[in-house]
MIDOSE-1310 file (N, C-alpha, C; in nm, 2 decimals, decimal comma, always signed):
residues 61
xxxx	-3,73/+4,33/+3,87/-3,72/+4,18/+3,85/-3,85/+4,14/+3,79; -3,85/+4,06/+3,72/-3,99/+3,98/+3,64/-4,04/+3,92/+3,77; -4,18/+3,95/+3,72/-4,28/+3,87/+3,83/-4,36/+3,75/+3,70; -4,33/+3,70/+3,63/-4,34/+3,58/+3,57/-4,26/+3,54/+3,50
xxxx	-4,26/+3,40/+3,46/-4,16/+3,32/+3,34/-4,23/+3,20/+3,30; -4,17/+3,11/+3,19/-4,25/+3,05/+3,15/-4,16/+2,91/+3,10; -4,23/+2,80/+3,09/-4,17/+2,67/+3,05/-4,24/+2,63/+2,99; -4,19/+2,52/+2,91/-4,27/+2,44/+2,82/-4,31/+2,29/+2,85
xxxx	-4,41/+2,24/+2,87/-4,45/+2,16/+2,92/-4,37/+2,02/+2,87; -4,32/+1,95/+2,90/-4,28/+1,84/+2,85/-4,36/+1,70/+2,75; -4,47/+1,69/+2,83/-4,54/+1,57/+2,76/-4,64/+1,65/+2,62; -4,71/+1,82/+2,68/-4,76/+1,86/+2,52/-4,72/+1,93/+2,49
xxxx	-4,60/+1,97/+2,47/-4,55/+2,07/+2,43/-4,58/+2,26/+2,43; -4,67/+2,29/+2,53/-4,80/+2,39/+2,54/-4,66/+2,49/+2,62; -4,62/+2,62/+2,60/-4,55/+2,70/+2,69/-4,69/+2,75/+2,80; -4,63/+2,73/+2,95/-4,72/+2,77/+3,06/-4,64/+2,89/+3,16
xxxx	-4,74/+3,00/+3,17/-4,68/+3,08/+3,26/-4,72/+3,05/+3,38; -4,57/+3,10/+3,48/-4,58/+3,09/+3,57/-4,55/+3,23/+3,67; -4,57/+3,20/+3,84/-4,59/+3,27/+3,88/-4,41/+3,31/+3,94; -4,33/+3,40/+3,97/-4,21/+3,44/+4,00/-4,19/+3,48/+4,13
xxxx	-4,18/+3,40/+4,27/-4,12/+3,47/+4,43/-4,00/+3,42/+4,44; -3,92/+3,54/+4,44/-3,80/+3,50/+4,49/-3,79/+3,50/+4,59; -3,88/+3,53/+4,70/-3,88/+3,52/+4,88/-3,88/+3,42/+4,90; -3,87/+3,28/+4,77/-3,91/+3,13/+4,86/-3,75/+3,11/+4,85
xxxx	-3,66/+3,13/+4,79/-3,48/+3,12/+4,78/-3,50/+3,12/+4,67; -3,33/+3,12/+4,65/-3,27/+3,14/+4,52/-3,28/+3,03/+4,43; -3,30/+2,91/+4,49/-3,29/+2,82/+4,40/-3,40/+2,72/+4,44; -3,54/+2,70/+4,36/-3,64/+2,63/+4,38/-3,71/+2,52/+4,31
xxxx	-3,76/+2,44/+4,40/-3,76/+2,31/+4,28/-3,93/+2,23/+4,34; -4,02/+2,23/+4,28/-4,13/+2,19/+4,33/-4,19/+2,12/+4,19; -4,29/+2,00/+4,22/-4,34/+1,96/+4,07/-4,53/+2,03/+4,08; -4,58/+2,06/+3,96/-4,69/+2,11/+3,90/-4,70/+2,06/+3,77
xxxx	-4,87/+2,02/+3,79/-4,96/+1,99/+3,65/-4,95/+2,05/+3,57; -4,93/+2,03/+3,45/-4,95/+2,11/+3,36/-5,09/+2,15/+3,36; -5,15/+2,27/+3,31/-5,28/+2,29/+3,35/-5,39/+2,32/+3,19; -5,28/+2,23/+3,06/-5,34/+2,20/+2,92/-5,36/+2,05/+2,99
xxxx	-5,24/+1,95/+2,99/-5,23/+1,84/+2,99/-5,26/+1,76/+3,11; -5,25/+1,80/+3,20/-5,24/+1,72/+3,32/-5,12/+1,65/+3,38; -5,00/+1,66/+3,31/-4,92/+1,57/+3,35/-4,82/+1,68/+3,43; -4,81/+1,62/+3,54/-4,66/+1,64/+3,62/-4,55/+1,71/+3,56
xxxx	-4,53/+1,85/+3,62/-4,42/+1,85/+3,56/-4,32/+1,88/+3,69; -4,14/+1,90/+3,70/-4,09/+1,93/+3,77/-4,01/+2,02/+3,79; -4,08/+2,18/+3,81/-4,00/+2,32/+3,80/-3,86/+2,32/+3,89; -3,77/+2,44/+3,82/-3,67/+2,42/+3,87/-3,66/+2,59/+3,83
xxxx	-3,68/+2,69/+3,90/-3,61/+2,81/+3,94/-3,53/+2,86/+3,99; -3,43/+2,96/+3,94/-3,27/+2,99/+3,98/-3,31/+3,16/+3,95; -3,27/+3,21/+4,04/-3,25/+3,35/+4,08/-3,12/+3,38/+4,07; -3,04/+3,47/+3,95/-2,91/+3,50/+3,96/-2,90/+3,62/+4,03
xxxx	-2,76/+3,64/+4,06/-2,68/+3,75/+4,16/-2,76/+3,89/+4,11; -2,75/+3,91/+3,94/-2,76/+4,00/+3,88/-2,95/+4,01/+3,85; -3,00/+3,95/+3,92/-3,18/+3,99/+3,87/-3,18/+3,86/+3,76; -3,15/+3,79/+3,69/-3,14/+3,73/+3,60/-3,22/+3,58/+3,66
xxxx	-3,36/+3,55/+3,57/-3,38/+3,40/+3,58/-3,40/+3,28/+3,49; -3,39/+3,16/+3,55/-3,38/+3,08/+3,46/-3,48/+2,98/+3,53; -3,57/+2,93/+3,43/-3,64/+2,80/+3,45/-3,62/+2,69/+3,36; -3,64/+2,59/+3,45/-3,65/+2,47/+3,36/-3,71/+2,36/+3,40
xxxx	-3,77/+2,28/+3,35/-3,89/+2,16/+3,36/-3,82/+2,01/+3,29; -3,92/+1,94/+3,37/-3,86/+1,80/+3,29/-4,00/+1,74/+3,36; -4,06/+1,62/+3,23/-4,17/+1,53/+3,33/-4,11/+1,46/+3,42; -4,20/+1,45/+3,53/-4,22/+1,37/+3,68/-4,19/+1,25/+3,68
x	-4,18/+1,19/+3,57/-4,21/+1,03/+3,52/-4,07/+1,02/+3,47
C-alpha cells in the first residue's frame, strides 16, 4: 500500500504531499493548512477494499 498521496490545494493551486494511515479507518476526513498558502483545507481519504486510494480536498471556507 502507498504510504503517501497528494492533493491540490484549493485556494493556490500548489500539489501537497501527504502523509497515508490507514489505522485511523477507511474513510477519513480532517481539515489542514496548506503549508505554501496557509489556507484551510478539508482532506478527505478513502481506503478501497482492493489497496486502492483516493483523496480529495476542498477549502474550509
Amino acid at each position: 500500500m502507498e504510504e503517501e498521496a497528494s492533493y491540490i490545494c484549493d485556494s493556490c493551486g500548489e500539489e501537497i504531499i501527504i502523509p497515508l494511515d490507514p489505522s485511523a479507518g477507511r474513510r477519513q476526513q480532517y481539515t489542514e493548512d496548506c503549508p505554501v498558502c496557509c489556507h484551510p483545507n478539508v482532506i478527505t481519504v478513502e481506503f478501497g477494499r482492493k489497496g486502492q486510494v483516493r483523496v480529495s480536498s476542498e477549502s474550509e471556507y
